[in-house]
C-alpha positions as CSV (number, residue, x, y, z in Angstrom):
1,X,-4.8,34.3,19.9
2,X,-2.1,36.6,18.5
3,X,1.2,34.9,19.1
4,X,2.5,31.7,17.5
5,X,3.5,30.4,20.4
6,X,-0.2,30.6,22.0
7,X,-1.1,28.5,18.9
8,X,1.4,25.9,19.1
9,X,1.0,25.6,22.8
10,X,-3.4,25.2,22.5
11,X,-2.7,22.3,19.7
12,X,0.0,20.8,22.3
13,X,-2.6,20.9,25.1
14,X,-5.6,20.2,23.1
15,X,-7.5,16.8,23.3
16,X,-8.5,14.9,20.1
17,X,-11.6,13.7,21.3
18,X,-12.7,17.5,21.9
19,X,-10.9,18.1,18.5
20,X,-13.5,15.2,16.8
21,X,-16.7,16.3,19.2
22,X,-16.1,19.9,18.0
23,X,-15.8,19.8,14.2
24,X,-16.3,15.6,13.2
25,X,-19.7,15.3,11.1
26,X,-19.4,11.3,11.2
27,X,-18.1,10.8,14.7
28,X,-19.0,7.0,15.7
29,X,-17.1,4.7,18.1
30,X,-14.9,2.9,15.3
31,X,-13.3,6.2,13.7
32,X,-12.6,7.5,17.2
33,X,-10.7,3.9,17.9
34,X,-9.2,4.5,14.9
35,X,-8.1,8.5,15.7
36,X,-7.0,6.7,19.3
37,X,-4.7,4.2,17.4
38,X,-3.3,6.8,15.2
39,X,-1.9,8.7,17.9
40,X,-0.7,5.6,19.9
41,X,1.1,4.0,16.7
42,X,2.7,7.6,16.2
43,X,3.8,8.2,20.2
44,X,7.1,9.7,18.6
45,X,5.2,12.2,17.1
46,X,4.2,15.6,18.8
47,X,0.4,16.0,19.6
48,X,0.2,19.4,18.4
49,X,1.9,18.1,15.2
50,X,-0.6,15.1,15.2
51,X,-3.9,17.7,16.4
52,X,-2.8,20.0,13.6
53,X,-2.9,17.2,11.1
54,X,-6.6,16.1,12.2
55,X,-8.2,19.4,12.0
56,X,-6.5,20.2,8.6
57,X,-8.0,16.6,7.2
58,X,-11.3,18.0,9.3
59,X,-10.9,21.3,7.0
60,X,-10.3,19.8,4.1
61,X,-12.9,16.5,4.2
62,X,-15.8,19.1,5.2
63,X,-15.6,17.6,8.7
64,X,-15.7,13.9,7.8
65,X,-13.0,12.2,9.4
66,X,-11.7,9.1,7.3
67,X,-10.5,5.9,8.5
68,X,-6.9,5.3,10.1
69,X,-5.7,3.6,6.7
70,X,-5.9,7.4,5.0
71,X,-5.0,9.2,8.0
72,X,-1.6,7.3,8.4
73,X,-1.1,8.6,5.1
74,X,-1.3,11.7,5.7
75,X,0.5,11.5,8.6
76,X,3.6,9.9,6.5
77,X,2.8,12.5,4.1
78,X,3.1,15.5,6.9
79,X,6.2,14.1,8.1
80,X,8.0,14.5,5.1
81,X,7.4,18.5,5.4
82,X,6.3,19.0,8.8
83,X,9.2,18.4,11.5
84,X,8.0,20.9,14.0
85,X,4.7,21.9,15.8
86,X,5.4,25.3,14.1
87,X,5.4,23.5,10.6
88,X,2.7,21.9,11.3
89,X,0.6,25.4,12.4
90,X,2.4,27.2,9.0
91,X,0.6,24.3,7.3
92,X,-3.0,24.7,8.5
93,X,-2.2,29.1,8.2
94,X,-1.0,28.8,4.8
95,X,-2.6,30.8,2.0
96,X,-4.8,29.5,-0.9
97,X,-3.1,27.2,-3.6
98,X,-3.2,26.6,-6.9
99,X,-1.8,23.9,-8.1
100,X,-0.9,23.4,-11.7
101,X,-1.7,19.5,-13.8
102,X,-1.0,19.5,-17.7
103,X,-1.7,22.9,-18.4
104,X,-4.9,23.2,-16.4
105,X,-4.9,25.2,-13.6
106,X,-7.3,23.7,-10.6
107,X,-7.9,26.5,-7.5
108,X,-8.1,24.3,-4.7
109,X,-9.1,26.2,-1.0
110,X,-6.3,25.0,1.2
111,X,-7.0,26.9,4.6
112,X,-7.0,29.9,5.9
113,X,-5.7,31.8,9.1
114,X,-9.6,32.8,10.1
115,X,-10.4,29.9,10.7
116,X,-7.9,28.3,12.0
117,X,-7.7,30.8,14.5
118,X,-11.0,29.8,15.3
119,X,-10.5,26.5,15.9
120,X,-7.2,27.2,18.3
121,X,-9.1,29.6,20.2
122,X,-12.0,27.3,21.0
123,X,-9.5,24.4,22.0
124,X,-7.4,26.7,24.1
125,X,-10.5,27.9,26.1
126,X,-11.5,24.2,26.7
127,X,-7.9,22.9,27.1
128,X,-6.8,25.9,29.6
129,X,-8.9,25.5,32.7
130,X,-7.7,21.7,32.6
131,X,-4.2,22.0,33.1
132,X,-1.7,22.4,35.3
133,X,-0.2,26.3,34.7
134,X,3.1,24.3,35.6
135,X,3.0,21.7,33.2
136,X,1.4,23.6,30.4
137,X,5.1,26.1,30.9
138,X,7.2,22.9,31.2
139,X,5.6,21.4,27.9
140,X,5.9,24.5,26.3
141,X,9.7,25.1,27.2
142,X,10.0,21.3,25.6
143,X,8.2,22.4,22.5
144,X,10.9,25.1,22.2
145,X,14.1,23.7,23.0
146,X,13.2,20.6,20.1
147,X,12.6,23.8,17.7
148,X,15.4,25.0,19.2
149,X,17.5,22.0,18.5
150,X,16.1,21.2,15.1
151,X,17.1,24.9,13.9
152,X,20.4,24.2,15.5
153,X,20.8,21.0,13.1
């Protein structure tokens, strides 16, 4: 994957359930309700913006997914920086970070392009035989004219 575009487009297409089968270490029936919920309750909200969010909490819990209580958290927590599916994909691709608490310094392992361009490439080459070449262009041309119009604003 080289562009950002690609990227944004393979978390657009992406399903959560192949998200969860992929990388989830604790994957049982009541935490995949719970991931289905979190997407319904948040329909207003795009699904790459929503996939990015569950494989950064998959990144940073060690693959343990927590229950829909934390993860509408984090969602509200996103939100408040991430507007766009390109946000949401300088999020997971952002460097290391070290955050600073009364004069102590804690190093604390963020994410890192690598693997996120791991993860996007394995969901793209699942996702892309399963769509429409038609309405993967159409979705994408969506995806651009909101970034288009939130730039504009």
């Amino acid at each position: 994957m080289k562009s950002v575009d690609q990227k944004i487009q393979a978390l657009a297409m992406a399903d959560p359930m192949i998200i969860l089968d992929m990388y989830c270490k604790n994957l049982d029936d009541s935490l995949k309700k719970d991931v289905i919920k979190l997407y319904q309750d948040h329909m207003e909200v795009s699904t790459a913006i929503l996939n990015a969010m569950l494989i950064f909490i998959l990144k940073y819990k060690d693959g343990y997914i927590p229950h829909y209580t934390y993860m509408a958290s984090a969602l509200k927590q996103w939100l408040k920086h991430v507007e766009t599916p390109k946000d949401a994909l300088l999020k997971l691709t952002r460097k290391k970070s070290n955050v600073i608490y009364r004069q102590k310094t804690l190093s604390h392992k963020v994410s890192e392009p690598d693997w996120m361009d791991d993860y996007v490439k394995k969901l793209w080459e699942l996702e892309e035989p399963k769509k429409d070449p038609q309405w993967v262009e159409d979705y994408y041309q969506t995806l651009k004219d909101k970034e288009k119009k939130y730039e504009e604003n």
